[in-house]
C-alpha positions in Angstrom: -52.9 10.2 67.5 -53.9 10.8 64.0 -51.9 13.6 63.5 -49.0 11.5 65.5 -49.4 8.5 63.3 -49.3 11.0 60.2 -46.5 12.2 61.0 -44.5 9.0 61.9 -45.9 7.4 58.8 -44.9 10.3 56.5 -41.4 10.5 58.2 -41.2 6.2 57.6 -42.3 6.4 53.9 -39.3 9.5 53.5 -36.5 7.6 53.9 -37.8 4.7 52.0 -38.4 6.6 49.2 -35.1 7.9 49.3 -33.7 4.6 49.4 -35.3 2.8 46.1 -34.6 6.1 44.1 -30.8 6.8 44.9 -30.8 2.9 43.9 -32.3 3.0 40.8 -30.1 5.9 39.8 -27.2 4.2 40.7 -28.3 0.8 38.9 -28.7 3.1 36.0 -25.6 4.7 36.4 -23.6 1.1 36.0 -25.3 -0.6 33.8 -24.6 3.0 31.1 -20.7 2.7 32.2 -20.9 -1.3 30.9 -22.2 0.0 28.1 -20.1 2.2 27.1 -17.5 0.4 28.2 -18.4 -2.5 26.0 -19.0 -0.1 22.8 -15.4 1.5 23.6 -13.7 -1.6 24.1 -14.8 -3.1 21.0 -14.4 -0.2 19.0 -11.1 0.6 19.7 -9.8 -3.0 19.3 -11.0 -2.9 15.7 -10.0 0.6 15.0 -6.4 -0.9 16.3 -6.4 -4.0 14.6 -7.4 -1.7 11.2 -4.2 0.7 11.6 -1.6 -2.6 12.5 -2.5 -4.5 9.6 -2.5 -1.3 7.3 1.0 -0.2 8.5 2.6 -3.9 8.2 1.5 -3.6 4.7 2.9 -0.8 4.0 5.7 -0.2 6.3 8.9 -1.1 4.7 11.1 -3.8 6.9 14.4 -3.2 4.9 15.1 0.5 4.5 19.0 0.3 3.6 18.3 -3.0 1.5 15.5 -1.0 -0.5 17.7 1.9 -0.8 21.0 0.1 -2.3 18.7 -2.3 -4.4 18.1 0.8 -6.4 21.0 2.5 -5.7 23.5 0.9 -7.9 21.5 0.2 -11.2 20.3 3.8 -11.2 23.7 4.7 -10.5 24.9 2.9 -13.3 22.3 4.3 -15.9 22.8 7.9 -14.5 27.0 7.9 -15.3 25.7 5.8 -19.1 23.6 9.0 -20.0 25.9 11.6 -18.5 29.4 10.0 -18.9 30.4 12.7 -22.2 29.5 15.4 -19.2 31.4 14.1 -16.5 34.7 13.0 -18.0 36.1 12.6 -21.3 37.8 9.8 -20.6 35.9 6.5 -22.0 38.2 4.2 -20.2 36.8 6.0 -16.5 33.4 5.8 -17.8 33.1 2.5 -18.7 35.2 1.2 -15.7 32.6 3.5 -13.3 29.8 1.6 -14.9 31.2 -1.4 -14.9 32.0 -1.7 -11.1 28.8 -0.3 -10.6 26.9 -3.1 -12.0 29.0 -5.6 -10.4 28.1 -4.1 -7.2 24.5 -3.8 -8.2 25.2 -8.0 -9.3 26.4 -9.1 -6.0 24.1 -7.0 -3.9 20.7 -7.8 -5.2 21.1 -12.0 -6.1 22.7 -12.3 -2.6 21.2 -9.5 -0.1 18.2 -7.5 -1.2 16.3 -10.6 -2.9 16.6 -12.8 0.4 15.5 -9.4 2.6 13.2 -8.2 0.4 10.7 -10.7 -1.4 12.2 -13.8 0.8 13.7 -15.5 -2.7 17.2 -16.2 -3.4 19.3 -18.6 -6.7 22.6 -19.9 -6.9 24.7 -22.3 -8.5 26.1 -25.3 -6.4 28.4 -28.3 -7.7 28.1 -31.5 -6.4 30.5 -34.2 -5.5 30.4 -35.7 -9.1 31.7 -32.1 -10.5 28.4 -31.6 -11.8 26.7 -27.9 -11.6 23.8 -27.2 -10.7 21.1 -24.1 -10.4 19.2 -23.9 -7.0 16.1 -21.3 -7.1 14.1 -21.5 -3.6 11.6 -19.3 -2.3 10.9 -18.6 1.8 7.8 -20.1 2.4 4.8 -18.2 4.1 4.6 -17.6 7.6 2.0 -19.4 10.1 -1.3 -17.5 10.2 -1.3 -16.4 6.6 1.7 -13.9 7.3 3.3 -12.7 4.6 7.5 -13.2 4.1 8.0 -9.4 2.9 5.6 -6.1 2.7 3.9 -4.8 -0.1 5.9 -2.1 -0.5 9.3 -3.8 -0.5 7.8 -6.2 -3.0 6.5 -3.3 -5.4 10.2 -1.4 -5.1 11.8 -4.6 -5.4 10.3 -5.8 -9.0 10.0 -2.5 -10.3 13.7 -1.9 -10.2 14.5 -5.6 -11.9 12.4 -5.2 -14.2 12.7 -1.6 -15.4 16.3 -1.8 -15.5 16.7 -4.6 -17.3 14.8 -3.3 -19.8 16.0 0.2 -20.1 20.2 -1.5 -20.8 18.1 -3.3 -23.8 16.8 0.1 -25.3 20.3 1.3 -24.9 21.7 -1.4 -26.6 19.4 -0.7 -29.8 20.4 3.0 -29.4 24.3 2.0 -29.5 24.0 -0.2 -32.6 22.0 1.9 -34.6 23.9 4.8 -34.1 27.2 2.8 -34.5 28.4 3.6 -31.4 30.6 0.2 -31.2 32.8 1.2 -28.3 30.2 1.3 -26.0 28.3 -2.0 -27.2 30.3 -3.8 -24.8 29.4 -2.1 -21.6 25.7 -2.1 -22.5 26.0 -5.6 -23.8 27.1 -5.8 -19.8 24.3 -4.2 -18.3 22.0 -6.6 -20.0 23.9 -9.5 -19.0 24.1 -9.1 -15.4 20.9 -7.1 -14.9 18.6 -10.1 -17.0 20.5 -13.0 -15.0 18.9 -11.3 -11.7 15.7 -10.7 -13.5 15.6 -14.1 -15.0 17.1 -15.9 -11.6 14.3 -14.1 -9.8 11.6 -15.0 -12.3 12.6 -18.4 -11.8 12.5 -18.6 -8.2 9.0 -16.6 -8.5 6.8 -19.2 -10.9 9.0 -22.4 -9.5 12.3 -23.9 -10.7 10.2 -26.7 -12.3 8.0 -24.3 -14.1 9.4 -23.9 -18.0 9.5 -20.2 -18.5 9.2 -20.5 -22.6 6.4 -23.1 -22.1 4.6 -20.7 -19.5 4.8 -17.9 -21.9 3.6 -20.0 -24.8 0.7 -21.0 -22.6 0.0 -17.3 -21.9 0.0 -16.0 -25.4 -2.3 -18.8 -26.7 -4.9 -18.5 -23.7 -4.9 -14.5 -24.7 -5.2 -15.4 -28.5 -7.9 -18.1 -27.5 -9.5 -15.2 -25.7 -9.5 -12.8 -28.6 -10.9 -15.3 -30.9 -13.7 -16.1 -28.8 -15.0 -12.1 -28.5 -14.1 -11.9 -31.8 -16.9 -14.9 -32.7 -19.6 -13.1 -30.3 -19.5 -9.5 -31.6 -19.7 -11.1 -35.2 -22.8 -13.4 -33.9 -24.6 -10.6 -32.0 
């Protein structure tokens, strides 16, 4: 009976035993899969999340727009410096960089500024004959989206700006070294180039903003600045 009851008790506890330990394991065995799948799930939305808002600011929307923004004005500047190489004809020269600029004109107050940087000027006339100058900016996106990428915007003012600036040094270089036949076609560059830069600056800081009174403000806020380390390294 003993031996019997033994036997039938061992053989009852078995399967038991069995039972509560394949369960356990397999408790264990879901709750590491939430886990992980938890950790995973989170990790990969950030790491996602990272890379999007990385390459949005630096992805550049406009490829053809940022290619014949700089295009032209380099263009331009390229046939100024090498124009005595190419042809020895002034009247093809100055004609080349003439239409070059005009194209460079047209293209970047009326397509690469709107595309690139979301600003755009022009002049407008009114029923009573009067003219006027429009500067408007695109205004920001829901969210706290940006109108244009970073990189756009970089490739965008360092071409009006550096431009501009390089037809001025060629102007110097022209009358100092008398070179009057070609004052007029840099005299051209300047022109056109600074009305973009200037139209752009405009529609940058606001078309109620004074840009002579905003410099004036700048200069004496860095002079105020200056004075005031000035007075501490003398007091100290």
């Amino acid at each position: 009976m003993t031996t019997c009851d033994g036997r039938s008790s061992r053989e009852g506890l078995a399967p038991g035993g069995d039972v509560a330990g394949g369960g356990s394991e397999a408790a264990l065995t879901m709750l590491r899969q939430d886990s992980n799948d938890d950790t995973e799930d989170v990790s990969l939305f950030d790491a996602d999340e990272e890379v999007s808002t990385r390459s949005k600011r630096s992805k550049i929307r406009h490829p053809v727009a940022s290619f014949f923004h700089l295009f032209f004005r380099v263009s331009a500047i390229m046939v100024y410096l090498l124009c005595e190489l190419i042809s020895s004809s002034f009247i093809a020269c100055m004609v080349s960089i003439i239409l070059l600029l005009s194209c460079d004109f047209w293209t970047v107050k009326n397509v690469t500024g709107r595309l690139m940087v979301g600003l755009r000027w022009w002049n407008q006339v009114d029923d009573d004959g009067k003219s006027h100058w429009v500067f408007e900016a695109r205004k920001a996106l829901a969210q706290g989206k940006k109108v244009s990428s970073e990189a756009e915007s970089r490739i965008f003012w360092l071409g009006l700006i550096t431009c501009p600036v390089i037809w001025v040094i060629f102007a110097f270089s022209a009358l100092f070294s008398f070179k009057v036949k070609w004052l007029a076609v840099v005299t051209m560059g300047v022109v056109l180039q600074g009305a973009n830069l200037y139209g752009y600056i405009k529609c940058k800081v606001g078309r109620t903003t004074n840009l002579t009174s905003m410099a004036t403000s700048y200069l004496g806020r860095q002079f105020l600045r200056q004075t005031v380390v000035k007075d501490d390294q003398a007091a100290s």
